[in-house]
N, C-alpha and C positions, 0 to 999 in steps of 0.2 A: 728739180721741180721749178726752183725760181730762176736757174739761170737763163742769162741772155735775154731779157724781157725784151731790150729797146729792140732787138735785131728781131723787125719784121718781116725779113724775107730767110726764117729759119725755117724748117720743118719741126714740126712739133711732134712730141708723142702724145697722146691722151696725158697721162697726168703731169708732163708739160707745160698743156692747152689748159689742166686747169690751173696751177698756178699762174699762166697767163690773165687769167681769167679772175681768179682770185686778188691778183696784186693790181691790175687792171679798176677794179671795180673799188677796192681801197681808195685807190686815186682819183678814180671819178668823183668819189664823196667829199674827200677833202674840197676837190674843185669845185661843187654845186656850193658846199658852205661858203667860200670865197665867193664866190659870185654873187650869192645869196647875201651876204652880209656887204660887200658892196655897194650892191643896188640899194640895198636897206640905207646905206649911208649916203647915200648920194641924194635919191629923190626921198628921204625921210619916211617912205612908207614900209613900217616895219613888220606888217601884218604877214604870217605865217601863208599864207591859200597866194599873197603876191610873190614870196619867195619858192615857194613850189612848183607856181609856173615859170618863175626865171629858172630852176634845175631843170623842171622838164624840157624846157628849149634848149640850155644849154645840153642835156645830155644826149637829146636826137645831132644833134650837129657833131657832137667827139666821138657819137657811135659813129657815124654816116663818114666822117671823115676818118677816123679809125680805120673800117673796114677797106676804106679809097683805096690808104695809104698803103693796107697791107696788099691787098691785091695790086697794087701797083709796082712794089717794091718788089714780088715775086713774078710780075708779069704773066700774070694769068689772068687776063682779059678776057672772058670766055662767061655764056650764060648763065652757066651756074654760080661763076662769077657777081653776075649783077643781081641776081636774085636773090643772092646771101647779104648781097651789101644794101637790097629792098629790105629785104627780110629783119635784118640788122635796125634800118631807121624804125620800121613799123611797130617790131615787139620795143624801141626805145622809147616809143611814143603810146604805149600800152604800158609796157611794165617798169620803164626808167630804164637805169643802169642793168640792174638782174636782167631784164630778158634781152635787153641788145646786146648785151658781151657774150652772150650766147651763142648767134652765129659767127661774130669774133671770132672768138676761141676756135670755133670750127677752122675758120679760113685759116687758120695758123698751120691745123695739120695737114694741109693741101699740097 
């Protein structure tokens, strides 16, 4: 379930994609904290609603690049293609990590 996460240009089974998916979204979180606590330390504002929208920025960009990378690394350049990797930024920028690694996870079993 957990193997081979880094190797993006695997085919995945379903419950592969979700451990993809799962170990994926662990790591995002870690990295929105870092970020988040960063920022807080650098421009000293430490308010909660200003570290939220550094996550949300940061996690549209790792979804959108995420999905680049995997479609790139598979070379399936194709519309369905760009659509999953739209589809990807937009639920990232709706629902955060949860709904962007969602079409992730798909592109994986492609």
């Amino acid at each position: 379930m957990f193997d081979q996460l880094t190797d993006l240009k695997l085919k995945r089974t379903n419950k592969q994609a979700i451990g993809f998916y799962l170990a994926y979204f662990l790591v995002f979180i870690l990295i929105f904290a870092i970020c988040g606590g960063l920022f807080a330390a650098i421009t000293g504002d430490s308010d909660f609603d200003t570290g939220l929208r550094v996550g949300q920025t940061v996690v549209i960009i790792l979804c959108l690049a995420l999905s680049i990378a995997i479609v790139m690394k598979k070379n399936q350049i194709n519309f369905k293609a760009i659509l999953l990797i739209l589809l990807s930024g937009l639920l990232a920028s709706i629902l955060g990590a949860l709904g962007g690694l969602i079409p992730i996870a798909f592109l994986t079993t492609l």
